[in-house]
DSSP file (Angstrom, degrees, kcal/mol; ACC not computed):
  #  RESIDUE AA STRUCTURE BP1 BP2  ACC     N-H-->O    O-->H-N    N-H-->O    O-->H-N    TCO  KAPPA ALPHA  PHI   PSI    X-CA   Y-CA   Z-CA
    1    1 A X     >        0   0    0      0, 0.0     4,-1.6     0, 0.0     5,-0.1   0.000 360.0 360.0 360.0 -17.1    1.2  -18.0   10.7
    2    2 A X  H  >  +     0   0    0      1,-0.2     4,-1.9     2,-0.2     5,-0.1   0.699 360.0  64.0 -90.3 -18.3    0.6  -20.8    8.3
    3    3 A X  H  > S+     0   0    0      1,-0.2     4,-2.0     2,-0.2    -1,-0.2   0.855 109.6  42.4 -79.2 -20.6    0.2  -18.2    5.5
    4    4 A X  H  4 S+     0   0    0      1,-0.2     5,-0.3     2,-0.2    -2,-0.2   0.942 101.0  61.4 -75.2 -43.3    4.0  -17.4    6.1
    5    5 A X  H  < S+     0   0    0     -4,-1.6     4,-1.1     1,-0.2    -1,-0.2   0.965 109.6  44.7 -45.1 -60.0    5.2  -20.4    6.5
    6    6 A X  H >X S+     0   0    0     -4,-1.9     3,-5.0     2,-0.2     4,-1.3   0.941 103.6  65.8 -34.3 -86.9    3.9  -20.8    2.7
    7    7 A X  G >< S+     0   0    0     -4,-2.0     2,-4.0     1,-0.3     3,-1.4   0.424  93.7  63.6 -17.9-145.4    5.3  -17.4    1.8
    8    8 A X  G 34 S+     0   0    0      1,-0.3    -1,-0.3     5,-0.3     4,-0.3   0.054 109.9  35.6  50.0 -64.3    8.7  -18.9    2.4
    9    9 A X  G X4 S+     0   0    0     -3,-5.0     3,-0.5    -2,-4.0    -1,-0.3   0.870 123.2  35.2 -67.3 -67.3    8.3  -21.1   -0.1
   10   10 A X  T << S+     0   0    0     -3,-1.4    -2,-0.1    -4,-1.3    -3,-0.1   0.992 133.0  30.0 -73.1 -48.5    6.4  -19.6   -2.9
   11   11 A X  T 3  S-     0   0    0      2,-0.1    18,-0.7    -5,-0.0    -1,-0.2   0.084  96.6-135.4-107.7  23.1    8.3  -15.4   -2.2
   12   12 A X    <   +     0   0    0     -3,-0.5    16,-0.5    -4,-0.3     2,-0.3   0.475  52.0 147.9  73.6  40.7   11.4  -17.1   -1.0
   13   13 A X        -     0   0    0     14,-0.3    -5,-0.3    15,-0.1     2,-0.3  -0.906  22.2-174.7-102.3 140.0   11.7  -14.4    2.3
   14   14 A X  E     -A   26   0A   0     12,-0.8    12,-2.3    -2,-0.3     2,-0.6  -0.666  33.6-104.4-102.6 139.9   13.4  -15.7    6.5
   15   15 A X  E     -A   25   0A   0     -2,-0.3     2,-0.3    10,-0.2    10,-0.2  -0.811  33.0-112.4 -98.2 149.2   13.4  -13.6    9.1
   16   16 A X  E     -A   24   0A   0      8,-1.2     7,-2.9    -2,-0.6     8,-0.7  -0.690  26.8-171.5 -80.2 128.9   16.2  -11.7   10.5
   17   17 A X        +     0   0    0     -2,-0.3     2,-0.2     5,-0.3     5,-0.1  -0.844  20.8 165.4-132.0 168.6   18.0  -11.7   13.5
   18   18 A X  S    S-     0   0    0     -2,-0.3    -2,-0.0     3,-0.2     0, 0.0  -0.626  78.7  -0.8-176.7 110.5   20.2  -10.2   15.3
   19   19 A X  S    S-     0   0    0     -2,-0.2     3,-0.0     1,-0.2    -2,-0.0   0.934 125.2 -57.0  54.1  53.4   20.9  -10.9   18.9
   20   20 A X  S    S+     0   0    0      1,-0.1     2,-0.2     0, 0.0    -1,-0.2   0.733 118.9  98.9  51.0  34.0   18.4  -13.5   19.3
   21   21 A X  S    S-     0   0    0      0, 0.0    -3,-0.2     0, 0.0    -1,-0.1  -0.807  77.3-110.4-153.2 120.2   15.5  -11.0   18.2
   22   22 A X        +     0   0    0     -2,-0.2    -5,-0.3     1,-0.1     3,-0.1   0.069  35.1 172.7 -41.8 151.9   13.8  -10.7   14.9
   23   23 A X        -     0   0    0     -7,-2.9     2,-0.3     1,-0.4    -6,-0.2   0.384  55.4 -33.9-130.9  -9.5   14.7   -7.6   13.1
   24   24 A X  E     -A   16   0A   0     -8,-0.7    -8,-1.2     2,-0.0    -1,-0.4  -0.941  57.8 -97.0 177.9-175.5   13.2   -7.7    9.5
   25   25 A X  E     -A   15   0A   0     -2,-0.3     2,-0.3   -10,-0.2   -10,-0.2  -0.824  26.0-154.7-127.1 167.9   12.4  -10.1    6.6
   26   26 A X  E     +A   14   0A   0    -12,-2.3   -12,-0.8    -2,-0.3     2,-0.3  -0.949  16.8 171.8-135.4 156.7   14.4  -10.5    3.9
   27   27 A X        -     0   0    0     -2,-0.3   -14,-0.3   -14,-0.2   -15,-0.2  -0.880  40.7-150.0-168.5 134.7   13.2  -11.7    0.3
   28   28 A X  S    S+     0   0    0    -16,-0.5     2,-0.2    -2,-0.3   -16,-0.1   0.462  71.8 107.7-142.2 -18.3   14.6  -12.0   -2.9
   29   29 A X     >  -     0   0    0    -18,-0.7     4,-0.9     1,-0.2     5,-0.2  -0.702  64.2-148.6 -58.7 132.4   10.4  -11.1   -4.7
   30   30 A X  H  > S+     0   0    0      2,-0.2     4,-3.1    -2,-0.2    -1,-0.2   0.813  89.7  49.0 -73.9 -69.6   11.2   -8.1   -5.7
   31   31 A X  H  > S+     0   0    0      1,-0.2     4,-2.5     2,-0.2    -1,-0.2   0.785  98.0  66.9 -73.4  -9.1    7.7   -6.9   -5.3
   32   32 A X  H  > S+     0   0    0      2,-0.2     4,-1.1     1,-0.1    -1,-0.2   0.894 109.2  48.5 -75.5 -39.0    7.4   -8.4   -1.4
   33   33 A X  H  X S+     0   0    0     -4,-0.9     4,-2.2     2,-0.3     5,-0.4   0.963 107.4  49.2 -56.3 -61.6   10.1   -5.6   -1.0
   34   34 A X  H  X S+     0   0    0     -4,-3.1     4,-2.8     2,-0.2     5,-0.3   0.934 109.0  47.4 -38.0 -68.6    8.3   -3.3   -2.6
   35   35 A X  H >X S+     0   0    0     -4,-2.5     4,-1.9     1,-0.2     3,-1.2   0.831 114.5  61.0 -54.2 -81.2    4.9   -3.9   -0.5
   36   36 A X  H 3X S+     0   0    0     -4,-1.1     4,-2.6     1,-0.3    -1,-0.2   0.601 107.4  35.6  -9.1 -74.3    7.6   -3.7    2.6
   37   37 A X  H 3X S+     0   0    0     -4,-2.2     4,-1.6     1,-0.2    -1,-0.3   0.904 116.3  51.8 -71.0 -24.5    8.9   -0.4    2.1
   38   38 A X  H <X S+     0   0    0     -4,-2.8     4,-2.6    -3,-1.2    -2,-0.2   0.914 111.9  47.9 -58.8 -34.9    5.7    1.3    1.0
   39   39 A X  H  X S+     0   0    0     -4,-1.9     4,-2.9    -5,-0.3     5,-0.3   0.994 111.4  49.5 -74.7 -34.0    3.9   -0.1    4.0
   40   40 A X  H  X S+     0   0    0     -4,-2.6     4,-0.6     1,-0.3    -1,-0.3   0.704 114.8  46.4 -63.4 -17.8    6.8    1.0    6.5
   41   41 A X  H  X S+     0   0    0     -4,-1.6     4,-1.0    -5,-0.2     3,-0.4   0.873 109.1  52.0 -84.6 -33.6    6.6    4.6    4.9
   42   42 A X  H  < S+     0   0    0     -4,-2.6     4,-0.4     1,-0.2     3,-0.3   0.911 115.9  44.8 -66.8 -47.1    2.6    4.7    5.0
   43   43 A X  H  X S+     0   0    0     -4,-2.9     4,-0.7     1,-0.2    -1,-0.2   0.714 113.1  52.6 -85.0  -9.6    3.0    3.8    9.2
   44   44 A X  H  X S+     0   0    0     -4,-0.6     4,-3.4    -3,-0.4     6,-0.3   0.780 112.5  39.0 -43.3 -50.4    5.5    6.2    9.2
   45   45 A X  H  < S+     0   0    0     -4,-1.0     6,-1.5    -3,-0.3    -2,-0.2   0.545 120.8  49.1 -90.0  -2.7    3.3    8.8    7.7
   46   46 A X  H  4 S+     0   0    0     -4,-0.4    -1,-0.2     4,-0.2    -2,-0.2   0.597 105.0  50.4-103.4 -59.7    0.8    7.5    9.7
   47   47 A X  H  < S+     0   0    0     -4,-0.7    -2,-0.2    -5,-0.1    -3,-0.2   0.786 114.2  53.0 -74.1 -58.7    2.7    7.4   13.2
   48   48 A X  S  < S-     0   0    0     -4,-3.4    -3,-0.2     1,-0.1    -2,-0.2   0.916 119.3-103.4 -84.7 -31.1    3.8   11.5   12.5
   49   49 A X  S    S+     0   0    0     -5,-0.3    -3,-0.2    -4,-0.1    -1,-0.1   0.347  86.9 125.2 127.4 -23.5    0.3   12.8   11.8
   50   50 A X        +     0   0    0     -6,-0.3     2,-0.3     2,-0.0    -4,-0.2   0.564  67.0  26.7 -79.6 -29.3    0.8   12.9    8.4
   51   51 A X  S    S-     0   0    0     -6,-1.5    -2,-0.1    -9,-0.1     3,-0.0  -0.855  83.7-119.1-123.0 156.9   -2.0   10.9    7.0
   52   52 A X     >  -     0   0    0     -2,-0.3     4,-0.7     1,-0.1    -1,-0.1  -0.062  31.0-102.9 -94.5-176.1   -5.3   10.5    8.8
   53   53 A X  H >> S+     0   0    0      2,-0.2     4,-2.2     3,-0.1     3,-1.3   0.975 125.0  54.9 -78.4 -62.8   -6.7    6.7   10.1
   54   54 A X  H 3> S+     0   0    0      1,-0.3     4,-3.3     2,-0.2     5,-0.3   0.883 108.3  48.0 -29.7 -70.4   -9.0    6.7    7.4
   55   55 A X  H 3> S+     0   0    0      2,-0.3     4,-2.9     1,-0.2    -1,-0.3   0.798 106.2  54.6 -27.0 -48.5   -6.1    7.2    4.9
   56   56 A X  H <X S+     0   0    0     -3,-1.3     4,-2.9    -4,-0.7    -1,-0.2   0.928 107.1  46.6 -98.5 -57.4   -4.2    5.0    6.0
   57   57 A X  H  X S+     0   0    0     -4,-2.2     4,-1.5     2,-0.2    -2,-0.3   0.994 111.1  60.8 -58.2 -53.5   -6.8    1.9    5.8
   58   58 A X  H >< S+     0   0    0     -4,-3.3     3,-0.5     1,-0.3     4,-0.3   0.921 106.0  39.4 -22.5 -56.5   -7.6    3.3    2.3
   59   59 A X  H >X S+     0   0    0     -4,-2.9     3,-1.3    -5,-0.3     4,-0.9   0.888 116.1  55.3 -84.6 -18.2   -4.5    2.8    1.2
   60   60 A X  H 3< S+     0   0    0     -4,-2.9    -2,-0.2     1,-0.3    -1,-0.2   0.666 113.3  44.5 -82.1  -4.7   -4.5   -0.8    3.4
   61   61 A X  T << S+     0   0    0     -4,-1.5    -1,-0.3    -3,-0.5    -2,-0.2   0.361 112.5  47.9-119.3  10.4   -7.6   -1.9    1.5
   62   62 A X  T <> S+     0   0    0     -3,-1.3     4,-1.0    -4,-0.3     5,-0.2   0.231  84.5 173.1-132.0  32.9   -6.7   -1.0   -1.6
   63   63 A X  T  <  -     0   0    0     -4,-0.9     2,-0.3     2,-0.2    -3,-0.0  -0.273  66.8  -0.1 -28.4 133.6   -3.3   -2.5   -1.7
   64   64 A X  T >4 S+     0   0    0    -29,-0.0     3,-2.8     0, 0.0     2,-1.5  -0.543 120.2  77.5 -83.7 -66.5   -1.2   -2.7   -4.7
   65   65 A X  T 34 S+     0   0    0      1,-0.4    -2,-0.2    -2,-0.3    -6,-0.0   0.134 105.8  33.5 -42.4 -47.6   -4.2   -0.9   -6.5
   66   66 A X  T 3< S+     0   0    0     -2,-1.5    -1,-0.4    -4,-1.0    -3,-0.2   0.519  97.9 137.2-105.9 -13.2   -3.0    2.5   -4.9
   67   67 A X    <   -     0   0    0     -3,-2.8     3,-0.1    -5,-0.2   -32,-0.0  -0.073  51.5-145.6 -27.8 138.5    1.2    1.5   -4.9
   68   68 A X  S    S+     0   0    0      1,-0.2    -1,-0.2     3,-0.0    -2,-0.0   0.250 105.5  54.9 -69.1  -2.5    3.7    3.8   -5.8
   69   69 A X  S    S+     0   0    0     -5,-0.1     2,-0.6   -38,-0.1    -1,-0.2   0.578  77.0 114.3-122.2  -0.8    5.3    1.2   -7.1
   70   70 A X              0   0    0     -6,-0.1    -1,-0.0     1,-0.1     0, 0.0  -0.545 360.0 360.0 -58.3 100.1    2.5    0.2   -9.2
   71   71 A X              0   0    0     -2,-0.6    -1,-0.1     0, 0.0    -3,-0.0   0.304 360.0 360.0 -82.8 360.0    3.5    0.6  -13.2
């Protein structure tokens, strides 16, 4: 928790609420968005069948290496 608490500071993201229950982060780093949607499309893809367990820790251990968003 402490590492967020940091992360606050330094990538300048809150949680979101709505009706007294977190709903997101929000974060003005550009690339903490990035890592956001990729990971929610990977459990997505993940979740349907789409990528195997293995796969899906592959891409979680070689984070950004393996990013689409990676230039």
């Amino acid at each position: 928790m402490h590492i967020i608490f940091d992360y606050e500071k330094d990538m300048k993201f809150r949680p979101l609420a709505g009706d007294g229950e977190i709903t997101g982060l929000l974060s003005n780093d550009v690339d903490f968005n990035n890592f956001l949607i990729e990971w929610n499309e990977m459990r997505k893809k993940h979740y349907n069948d789409e990528i195997t367990d293995e796969e899906f820790e592959d891409w979680k251990l070689s984070y950004p290496k393996k990013s689409r968003f990676l230039k």
